[in-house]
C-alpha positions in Angstrom: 69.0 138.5 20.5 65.5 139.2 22.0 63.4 142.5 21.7 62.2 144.8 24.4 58.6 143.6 23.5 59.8 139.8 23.9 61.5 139.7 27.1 58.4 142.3 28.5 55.9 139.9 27.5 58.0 136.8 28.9 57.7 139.1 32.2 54.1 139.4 32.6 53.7 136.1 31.6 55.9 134.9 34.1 54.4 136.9 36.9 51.0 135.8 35.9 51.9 132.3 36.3 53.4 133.1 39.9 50.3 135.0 40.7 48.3 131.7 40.1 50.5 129.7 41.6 50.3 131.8 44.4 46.5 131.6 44.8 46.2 127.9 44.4 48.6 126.9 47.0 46.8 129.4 49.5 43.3 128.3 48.3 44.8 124.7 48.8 46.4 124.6 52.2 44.7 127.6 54.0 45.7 127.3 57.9 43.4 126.8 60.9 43.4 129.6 63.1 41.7 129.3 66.3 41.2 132.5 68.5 41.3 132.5 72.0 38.3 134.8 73.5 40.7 135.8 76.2 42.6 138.7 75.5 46.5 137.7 77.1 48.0 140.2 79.2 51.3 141.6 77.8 54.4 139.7 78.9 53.6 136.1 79.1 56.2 133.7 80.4 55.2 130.4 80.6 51.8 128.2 80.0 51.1 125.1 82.6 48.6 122.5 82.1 46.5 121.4 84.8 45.7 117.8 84.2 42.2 116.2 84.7 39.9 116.6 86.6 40.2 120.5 86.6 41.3 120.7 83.6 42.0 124.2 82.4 45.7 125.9 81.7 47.3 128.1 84.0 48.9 131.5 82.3 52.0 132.8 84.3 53.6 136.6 83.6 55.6 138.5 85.1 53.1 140.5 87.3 49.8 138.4 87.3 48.7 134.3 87.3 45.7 133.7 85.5 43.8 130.7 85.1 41.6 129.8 82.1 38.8 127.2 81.6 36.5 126.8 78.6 33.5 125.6 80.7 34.0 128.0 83.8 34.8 131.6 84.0 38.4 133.1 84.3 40.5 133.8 87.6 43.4 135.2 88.5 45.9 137.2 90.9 47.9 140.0 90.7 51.0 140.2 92.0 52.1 143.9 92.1 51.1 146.9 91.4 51.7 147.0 88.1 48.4 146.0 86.7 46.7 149.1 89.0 44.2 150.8 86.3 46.1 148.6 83.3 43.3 146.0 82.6 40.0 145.2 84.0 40.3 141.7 83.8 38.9 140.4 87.2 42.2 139.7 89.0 42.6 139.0 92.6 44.5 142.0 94.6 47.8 140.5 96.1 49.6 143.4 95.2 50.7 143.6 98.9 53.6 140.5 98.0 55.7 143.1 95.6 57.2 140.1 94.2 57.2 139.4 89.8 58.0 135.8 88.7 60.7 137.4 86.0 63.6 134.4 85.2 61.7 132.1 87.5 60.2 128.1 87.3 56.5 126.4 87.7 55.6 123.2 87.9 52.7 120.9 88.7 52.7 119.2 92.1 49.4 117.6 92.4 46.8 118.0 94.5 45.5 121.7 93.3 48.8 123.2 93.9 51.3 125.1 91.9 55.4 125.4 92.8 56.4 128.9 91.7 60.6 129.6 92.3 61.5 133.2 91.7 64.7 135.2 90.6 65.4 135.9 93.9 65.7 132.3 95.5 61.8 131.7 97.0 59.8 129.1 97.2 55.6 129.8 96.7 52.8 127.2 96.4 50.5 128.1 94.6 46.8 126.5 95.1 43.9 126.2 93.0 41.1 126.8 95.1 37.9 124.8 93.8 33.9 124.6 95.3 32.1 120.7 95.7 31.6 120.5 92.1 35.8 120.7 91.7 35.7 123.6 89.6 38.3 126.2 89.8 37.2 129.6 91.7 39.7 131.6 93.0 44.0 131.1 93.3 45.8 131.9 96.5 49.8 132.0 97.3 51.8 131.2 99.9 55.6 131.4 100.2 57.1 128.3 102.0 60.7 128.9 102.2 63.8 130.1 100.6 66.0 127.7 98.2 68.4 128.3 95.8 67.7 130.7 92.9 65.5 128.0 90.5 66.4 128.0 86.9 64.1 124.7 86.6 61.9 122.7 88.1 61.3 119.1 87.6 58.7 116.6 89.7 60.6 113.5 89.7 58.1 111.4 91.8 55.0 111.9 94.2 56.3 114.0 96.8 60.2 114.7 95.1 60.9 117.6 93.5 63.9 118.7 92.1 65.1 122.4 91.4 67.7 123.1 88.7 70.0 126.3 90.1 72.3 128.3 88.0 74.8 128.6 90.5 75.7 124.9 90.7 73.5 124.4 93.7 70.4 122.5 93.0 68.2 120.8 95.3 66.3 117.7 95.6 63.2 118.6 98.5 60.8 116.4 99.7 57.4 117.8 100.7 53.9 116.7 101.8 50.5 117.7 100.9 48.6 117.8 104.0 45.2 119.5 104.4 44.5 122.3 107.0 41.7 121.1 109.2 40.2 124.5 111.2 39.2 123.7 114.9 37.0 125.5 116.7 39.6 126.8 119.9 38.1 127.8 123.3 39.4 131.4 124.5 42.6 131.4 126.7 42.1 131.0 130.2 43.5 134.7 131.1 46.8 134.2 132.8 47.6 135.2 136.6 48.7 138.5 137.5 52.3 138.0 138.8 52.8 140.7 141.6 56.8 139.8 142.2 58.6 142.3 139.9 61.9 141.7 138.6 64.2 144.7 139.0 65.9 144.4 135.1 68.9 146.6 135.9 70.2 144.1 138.6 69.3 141.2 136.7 71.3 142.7 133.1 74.3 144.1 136.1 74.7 140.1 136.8 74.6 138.9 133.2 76.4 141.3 131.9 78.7 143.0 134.0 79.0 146.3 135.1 81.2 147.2 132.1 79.3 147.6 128.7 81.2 145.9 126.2 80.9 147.6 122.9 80.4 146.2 119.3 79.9 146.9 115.9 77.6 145.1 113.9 76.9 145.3 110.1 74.4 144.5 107.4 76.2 142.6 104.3 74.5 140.6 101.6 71.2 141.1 99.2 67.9 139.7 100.0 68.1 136.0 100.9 71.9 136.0 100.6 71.9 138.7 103.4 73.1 138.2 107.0 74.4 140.2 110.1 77.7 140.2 111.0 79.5 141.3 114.3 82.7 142.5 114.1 85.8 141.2 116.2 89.0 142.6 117.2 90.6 138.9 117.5 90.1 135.6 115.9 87.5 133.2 117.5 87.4 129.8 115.9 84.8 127.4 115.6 85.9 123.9 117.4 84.2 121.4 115.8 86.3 118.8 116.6 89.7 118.5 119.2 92.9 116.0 119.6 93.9 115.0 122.9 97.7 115.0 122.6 100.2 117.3 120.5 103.2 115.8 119.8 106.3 118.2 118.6 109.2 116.8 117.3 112.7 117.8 117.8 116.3 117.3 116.2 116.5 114.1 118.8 113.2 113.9 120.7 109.9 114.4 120.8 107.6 116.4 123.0 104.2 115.3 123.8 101.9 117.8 124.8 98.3 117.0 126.4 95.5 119.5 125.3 92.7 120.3 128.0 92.4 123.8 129.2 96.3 124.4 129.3 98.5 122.7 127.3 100.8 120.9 129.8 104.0 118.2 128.9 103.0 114.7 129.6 104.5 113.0 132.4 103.4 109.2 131.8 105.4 107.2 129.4 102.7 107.0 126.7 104.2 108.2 123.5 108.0 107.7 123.0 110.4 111.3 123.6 113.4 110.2 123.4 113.6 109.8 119.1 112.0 112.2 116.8 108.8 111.9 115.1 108.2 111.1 111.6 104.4 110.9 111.4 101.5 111.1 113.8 98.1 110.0 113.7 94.7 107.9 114.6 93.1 104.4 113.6 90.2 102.5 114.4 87.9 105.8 113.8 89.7 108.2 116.2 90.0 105.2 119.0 93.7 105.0 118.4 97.0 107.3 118.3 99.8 105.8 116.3 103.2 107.7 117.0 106.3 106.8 114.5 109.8 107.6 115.1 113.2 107.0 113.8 113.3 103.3 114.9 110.2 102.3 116.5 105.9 102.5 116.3 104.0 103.2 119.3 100.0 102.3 119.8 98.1 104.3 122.1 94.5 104.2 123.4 92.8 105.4 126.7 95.8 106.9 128.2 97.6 103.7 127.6 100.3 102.2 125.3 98.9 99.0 123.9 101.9 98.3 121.8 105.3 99.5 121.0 107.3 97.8 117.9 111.3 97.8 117.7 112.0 98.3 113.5 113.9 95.2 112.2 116.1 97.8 109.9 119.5 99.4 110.3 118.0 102.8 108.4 116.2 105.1 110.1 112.3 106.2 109.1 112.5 108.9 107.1 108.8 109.4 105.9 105.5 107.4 107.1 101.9 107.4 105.8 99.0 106.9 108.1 95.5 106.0 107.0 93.0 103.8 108.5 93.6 100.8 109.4 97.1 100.6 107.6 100.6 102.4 108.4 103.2 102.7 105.8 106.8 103.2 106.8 109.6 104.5 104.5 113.6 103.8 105.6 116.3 105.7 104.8 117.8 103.5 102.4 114.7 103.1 100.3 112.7 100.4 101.8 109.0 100.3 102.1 107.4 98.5 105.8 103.3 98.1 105.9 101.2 97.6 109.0 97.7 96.6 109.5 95.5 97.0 112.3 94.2 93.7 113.6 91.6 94.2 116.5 91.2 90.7 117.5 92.1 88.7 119.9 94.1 91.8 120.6 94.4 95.5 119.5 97.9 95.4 117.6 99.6 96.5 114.1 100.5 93.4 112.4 103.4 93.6 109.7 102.5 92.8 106.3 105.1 90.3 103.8 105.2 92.2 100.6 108.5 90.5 99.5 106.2 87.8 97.5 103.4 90.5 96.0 103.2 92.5 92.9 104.5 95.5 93.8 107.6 94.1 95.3 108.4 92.3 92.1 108.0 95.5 90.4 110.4 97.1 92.5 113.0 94.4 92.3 112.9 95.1 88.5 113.2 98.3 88.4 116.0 98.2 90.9 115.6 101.8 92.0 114.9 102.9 95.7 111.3 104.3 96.6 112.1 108.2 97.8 108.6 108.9 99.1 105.2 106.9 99.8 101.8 107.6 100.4 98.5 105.9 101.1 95.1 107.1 99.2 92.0 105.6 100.3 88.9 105.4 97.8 85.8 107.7 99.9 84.0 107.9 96.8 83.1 104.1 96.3 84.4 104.3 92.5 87.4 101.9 93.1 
């Protein structure tokens, strides 16, 4: 057993030995610190080096940008008014923007200038504004245009730079550095009194109508996300885009309809109404209508049938798949008919042997009927 007086001693001893230990390592390793003469200004966000020949680092917060040079005094901007009676750093007054760069992105773009993307989806340029001995005296901003809120930023190449979005929306721009040359301009030649008058009451009376047509019209949306919208009592569609001929199919025919300004029945013989329509749609880009019925395939193009093809099969179509340039037909009893678009000599569909291929091999062995079909072309260039 140890004594009071033993382990006490032990103690001391132990923290004497800790004590040195202490004071060597620190005496050993002591840090470097070096202080910046530049007192920063409270919230910081980001630091961006400007490269050679400037030189210098640029120091970004959420109210002010300030730039800093060992070899040439300080400048800066303010950005709000925030820093009114905060600090007498020498800061350039820009308070008139109202804008912070809280949550936003900067990067380096060459050529003096700065790309600053804020919270709330702008776009600013920020330039570096130097005398003939390329030293840094003042910084100016200028907002270029709305994008989509920037979470990064990222100079891919001369000229290309990306912004990273949070909202799955980035953006790749392309921009060009050009330099403002300031020409002297001659005054305005003062323009020529016009002594006709225009009476505007009889000129809005044949625009407009006699009868004021009223509307309501609303603000919706927050900042760059905003918009006005007019209210309507019916639905207006935009058209981008229009078909020619509306087929409707019955229990035993067809009715082909032709779209202009009214929708009127079509009295030439172009599409097939007496047998009902499986399928309906366009080849060759648009340039082609292909109608399939029960029993037969009809090719149509400039308000004329270029072909009509009599199915070799005792069982009706019952389902059809049509993507340019092929046409799949399915009959009743489970057989599968393909067509191809051949455009010379002549504009026909061609039927395609599949009795030797893969496919029909694999059918054959299975010895089940198909029940459905359908053709999927690759858009995306993976396949």
């Amino acid at each position: 057993m140890l004594s009071s007086k033993s382990v006490s001693s032990k103690a001391k001893k132990l923290k004497a030995n800790y004590a040195s230990a202490v004071k060597t390592s620190s005496s050993t390793h002591e840090p470097s610190v070096t202080l910046m003469p530049i007192v920063f200004a409270i919230k910081i966000l980001r630091l961006v080096a400007i490269p050679k020949p400037l030189g210098g680092v640029l120091v970004i917060g959420s109210n002010e940008v300030i730039y800093l040079n060992q070899s040439v005094p300080p400048c800066g901007i303010s950005l709000n008014s925030c820093y009114d009676n905060f600090t007498k750093f020498p800061l350039k007054d820009l308070k008139h923007l109202s804008m912070t760069l809280d949550a936003g992105a900067a990067e380096w773009i060459g050529s003096n200038h700065v790309a600053l993307g804020t919270m709330d989806g702008r776009l600013f340029i920020l330039t570096l504004l130097t005398d003939s001995s390329e030293t840094v005296r003042s910084l100016d901003i200028e907002h270029v245009f709305d994008t989509s809120i920037a979470y990064c930023m990222n100079l891919c190449s001369p000229g290309r730079l990306f912004i990273g979005s949070r909202l799955g929306d980035s953006q790749l721009l392309e921009f060009i550095v050009e330099k403002e040359e300031i020409k002297e301009s001659s005054p305005e030649p003062k323009k020529a009194k016009v002594e006709e008058k225009i009476n505007a009451d009889e000129d809005d009376l044949e625009l407009y109508g006699e009868q004021i047509i009223e509307q309501v019209i609303v603000a919706s949306g927050h900042t760059v996300n905003g918009s006005i919208c007019v209210l309507q009592r019916t639905v207006r569609p935009d058209i981008i885009t229009s078909s020619l001929y509306l087929i409707v199919s019955r229990t035993r025919s067809s009715l082909i309809l032709e779209l202009g300004e009214d929708m009127v029945e079509l009295e030439e013989p172009l599409f097939l109404s007496d047998e009902p329509t499986v399928a309906a749609g366009e080849l060759a880009d648009g340039g082609l209508a292909v109608q399939v019925t029960s029993l037969r395939v009809a090719l149509v193009a400039e308000e004329k049938q270029l072909q009509q093809i009599d199915l070799d099969s005792n069982f009706p179509v019952v389902a059809a798949s049509i993507v340019d340039p092929y046409v799949a037909l399915l009959t009743q009893n489970g057989r599968l008919m393909l067509f191809h678009l051949v455009l010379n000599p002549t504009v026909h569909l061609q039927e395609i042997d599949i009795s030797n291929t893969a496919f029909a091999e694999k059918t054959v062995h299975h010895r089940a009927p198909l029940t459905a079909l359908s053709i999927y072309r690759d858009m995306s260039g993976l396949m």
